[in-house]
N, C-alpha and C positions, 0 to 999 in steps of 0.2 A: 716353530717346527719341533718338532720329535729331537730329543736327546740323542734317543740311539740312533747312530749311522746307522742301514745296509751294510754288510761287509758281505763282499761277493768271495766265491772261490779264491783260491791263489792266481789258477789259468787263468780265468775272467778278469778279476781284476789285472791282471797283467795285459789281456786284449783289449781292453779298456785303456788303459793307460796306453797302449800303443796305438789306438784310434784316436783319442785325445791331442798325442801329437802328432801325428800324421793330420790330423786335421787342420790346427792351429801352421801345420810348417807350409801349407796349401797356402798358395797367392788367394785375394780375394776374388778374381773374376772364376777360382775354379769350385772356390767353395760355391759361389753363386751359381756355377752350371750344374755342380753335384749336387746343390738345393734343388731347385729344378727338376734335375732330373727323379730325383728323390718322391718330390709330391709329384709328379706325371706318373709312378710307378705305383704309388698309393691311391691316386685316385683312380686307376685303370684295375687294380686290385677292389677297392670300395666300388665301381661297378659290375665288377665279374661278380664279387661274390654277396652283392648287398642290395645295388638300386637294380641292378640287370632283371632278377630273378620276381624282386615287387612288381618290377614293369609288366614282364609277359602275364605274370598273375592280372594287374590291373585289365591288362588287354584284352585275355581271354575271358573273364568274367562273366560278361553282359553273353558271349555265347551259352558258358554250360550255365548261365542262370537260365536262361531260355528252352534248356533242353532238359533243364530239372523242372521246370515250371510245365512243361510237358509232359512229362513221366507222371508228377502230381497230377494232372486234370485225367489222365488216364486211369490211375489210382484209383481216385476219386470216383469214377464212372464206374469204374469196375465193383467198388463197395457200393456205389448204389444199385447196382444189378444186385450183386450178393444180400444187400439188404429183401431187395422187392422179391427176389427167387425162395427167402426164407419164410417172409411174408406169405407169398402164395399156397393155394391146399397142395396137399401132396397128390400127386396121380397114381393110379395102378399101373404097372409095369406094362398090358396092355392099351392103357391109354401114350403111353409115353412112345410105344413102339411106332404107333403112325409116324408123328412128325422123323422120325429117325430113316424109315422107310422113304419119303418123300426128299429128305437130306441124301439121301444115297441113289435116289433118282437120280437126281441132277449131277452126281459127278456119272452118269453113264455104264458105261462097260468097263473102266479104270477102279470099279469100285463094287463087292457083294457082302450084304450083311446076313446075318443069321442069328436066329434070338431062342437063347437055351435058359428059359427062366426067366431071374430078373438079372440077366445078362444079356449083352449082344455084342457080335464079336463081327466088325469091319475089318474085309481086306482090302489091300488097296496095291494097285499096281500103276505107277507111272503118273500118280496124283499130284495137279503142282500144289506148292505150299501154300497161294491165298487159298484153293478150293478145299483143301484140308483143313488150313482155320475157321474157314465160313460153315465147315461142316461142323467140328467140334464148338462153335460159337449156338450153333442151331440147334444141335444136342443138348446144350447146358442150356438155354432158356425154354423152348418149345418141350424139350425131350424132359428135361429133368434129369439129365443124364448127366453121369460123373466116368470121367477116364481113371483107371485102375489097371489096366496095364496098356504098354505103349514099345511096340518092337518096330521100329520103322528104320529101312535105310535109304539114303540118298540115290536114287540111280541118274542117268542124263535127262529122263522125260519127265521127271518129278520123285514122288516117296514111293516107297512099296514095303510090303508088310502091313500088319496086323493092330486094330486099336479096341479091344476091349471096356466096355462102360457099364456101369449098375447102373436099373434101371429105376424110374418110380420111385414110391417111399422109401427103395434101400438106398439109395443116393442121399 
């Protein structure tokens, strides 16, 4: 063992030495309950702040692994479109305007575009949110189109406002 003793404070060593005998003048059945009671306080402490917090990690795992393992395959698809859209020839802003026209059919009267250039600029009133991504989905593969501004607010019946996109080779 080490030479030097620890030498604690004055106080300390003094609550020390008064725990010492306070302990020692304690019958044995109470040192044994204040044992006891002692590790029941430390193991319930070693689970609050030790095994408890492992455990839920353990628990929940296999979920947000499953929900990142989903994010990835999504990724994934996403960079393979981005590859094959890069791949593909470029279109004339003209050729692009069709499928965009055709996408704006089918959301109806909720929806009018207008093409100034190689821009075109959807309104949208009361649009729900799948029919607005299935439209922005159709734009960027068919269209070639890229969003470049984006003013939309939430109303009861769906979105409304404005989605501007380049068109063609400027995309």
């Amino acid at each position: 063992m080490n030479a030097r003793a620890i030498t604690l404070p004055p106080a300390l060593a003094s609550a020390r030495t008064h725990a010492i005998a306070r302990w020692r003048g304690l019958p044995q059945r109470e040192r044994l309950a204040l044992g006891v009671g002692i590790a029941v306080v430390v193991a319930f402490l070693s689970w609050l702040l030790f095994i408890g917090p492992a455990w839920r990690t353990l628990r929940a795992a296999p979920a947000k692994l499953d929900v990142l393992e989903v994010q990835l395959q999504q990724m994934q698809r996403l960079a393979a479109e981005a590859k094959t859209l890069r791949g593909a020839a470029p279109v004339s802003a003209a050729q692009a305007a069709e499928p965009l026209r055709v996408a704006t059919e089918r959301l109806g009267t909720k929806a009018s575009i207008t093409f100034q250039g190689d821009r075109a600029t959807l309104k949208l009133n009361g649009v729900s949110g799948d029919a607005l991504r299935d439209w922005l989905s159709e734009a960027r593969s068919a269209g070639r189109a890229r969003a470049i501004d984006v003013q939309l607010s939430r109303a009861p019946d769906g979105y409304a406002g404005t989605v501007v996109v380049t068109l063609g080779a400027g995309s």
